[in-house]
N, C-alpha and C positions, 0 to 999 in steps of 0.2 A: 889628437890635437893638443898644441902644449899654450897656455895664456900668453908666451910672447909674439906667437903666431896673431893676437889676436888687436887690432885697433886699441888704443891707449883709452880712447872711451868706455871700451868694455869694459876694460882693466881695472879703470878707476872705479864705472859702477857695479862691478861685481866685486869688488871689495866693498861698498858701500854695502850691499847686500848681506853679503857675510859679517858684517859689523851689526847690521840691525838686526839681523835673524836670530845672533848669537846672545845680542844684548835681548833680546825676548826670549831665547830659551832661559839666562840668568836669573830677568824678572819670574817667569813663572815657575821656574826652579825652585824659586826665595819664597814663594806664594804656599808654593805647594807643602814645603819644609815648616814655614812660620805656620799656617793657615790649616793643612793636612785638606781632607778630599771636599773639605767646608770653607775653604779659603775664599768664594767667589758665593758663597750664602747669599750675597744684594741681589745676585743676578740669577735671572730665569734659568731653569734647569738648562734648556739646552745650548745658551749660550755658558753655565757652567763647565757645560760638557766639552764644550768650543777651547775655552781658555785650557782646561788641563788637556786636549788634544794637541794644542799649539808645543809643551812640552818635548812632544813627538815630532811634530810638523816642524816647528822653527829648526832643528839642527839636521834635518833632514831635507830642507831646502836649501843652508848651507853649505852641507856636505855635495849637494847636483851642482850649487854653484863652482864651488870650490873645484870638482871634476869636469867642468865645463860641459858638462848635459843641455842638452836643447830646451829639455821640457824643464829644468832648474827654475828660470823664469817666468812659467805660467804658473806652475805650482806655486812660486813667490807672489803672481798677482793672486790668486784662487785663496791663498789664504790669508794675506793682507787684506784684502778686501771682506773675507770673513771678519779678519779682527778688528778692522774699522767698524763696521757695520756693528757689530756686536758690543762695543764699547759706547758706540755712540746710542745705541739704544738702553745700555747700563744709564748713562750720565745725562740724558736725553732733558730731561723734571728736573735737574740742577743745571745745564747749560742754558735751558731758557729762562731760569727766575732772575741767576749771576752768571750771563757769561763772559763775563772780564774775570772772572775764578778758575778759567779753562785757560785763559792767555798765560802760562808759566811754563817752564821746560823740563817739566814732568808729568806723564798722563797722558790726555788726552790730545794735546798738541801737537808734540812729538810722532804720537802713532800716527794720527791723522795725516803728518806731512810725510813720511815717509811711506804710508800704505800707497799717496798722490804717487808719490815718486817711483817706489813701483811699478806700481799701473800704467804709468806714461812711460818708462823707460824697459818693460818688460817684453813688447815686441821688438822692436830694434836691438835689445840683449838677443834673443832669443835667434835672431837672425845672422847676428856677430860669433855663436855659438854652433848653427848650425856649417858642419864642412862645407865649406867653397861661397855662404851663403852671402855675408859681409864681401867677399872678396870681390862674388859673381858682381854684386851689386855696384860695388869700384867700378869697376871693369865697364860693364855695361851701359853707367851714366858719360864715363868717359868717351864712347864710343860715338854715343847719340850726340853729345858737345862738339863733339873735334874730331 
């Protein structure tokens, strides 16, 4: 399967994917270098454990995207969804004393929209990805219309 084969939608949000997946392997790359295996010390051991996974995870969901893999995008929700969750449990006791300290375009906002984004656009990826599956789909609305 080659991505020109695929809806211009795909296209866009699977580069969108590989943008944020990558920009999270850089940040936790940075964490891990500035920080060492203590970089994520605020947060509970097994959300610790979470962030320096993601190291692993984020270019390893890029790379299924970038090869046009089916399951590329469940793994990109499975573990967006980890790193929301995990973050928001980090920042949890400070987003509800200030949270207008959370509305800036670093942190917590950022991940938060994009994990959304994910999550909403990860089956319909996922369906654009599998052979014949986006196409079938064409095909068969057109058929029931007209």
């Amino acid at each position: 399967m080659r991505w020109g084969d695929r809806p211009a939608w795909a296209r866009r949000t699977a580069l969108v994917y590989v943008v944020g997946f990558l920009e999270g392997t850089g940040a936790h790359g940075y964490f891990l270098v500035t920080g060492g295996l203590r970089a994520y010390g605020y947060a509970p051991v097994l959300v610790q454990l979470l962030f320096h996974a993601l190291l692993l995870l984020d270019p390893l969901v890029a790379l299924l995207i970038i090869r046009a893999r089916p399951g590329g995008p469940l793994l990109a929700a499975v573990v967006m969804l980890a790193d929301v969750l995990g973050n928001w449990i980090v920042t949890w006791g400070a987003v509800t004393t200030r949270p207008a300290a959370f509305l800036r375009p670093v942190g917590l906002l950022p991940i938060t929209l994009f994990g959304v984004f994910v999550l909403l656009t990860a089956l319909p990826l996922r369906r654009a990805l599998t052979p014949g599956g986006d196409m079938k789909d064409c095909a068969s609305s057109r058929s029931a219309t007209g």
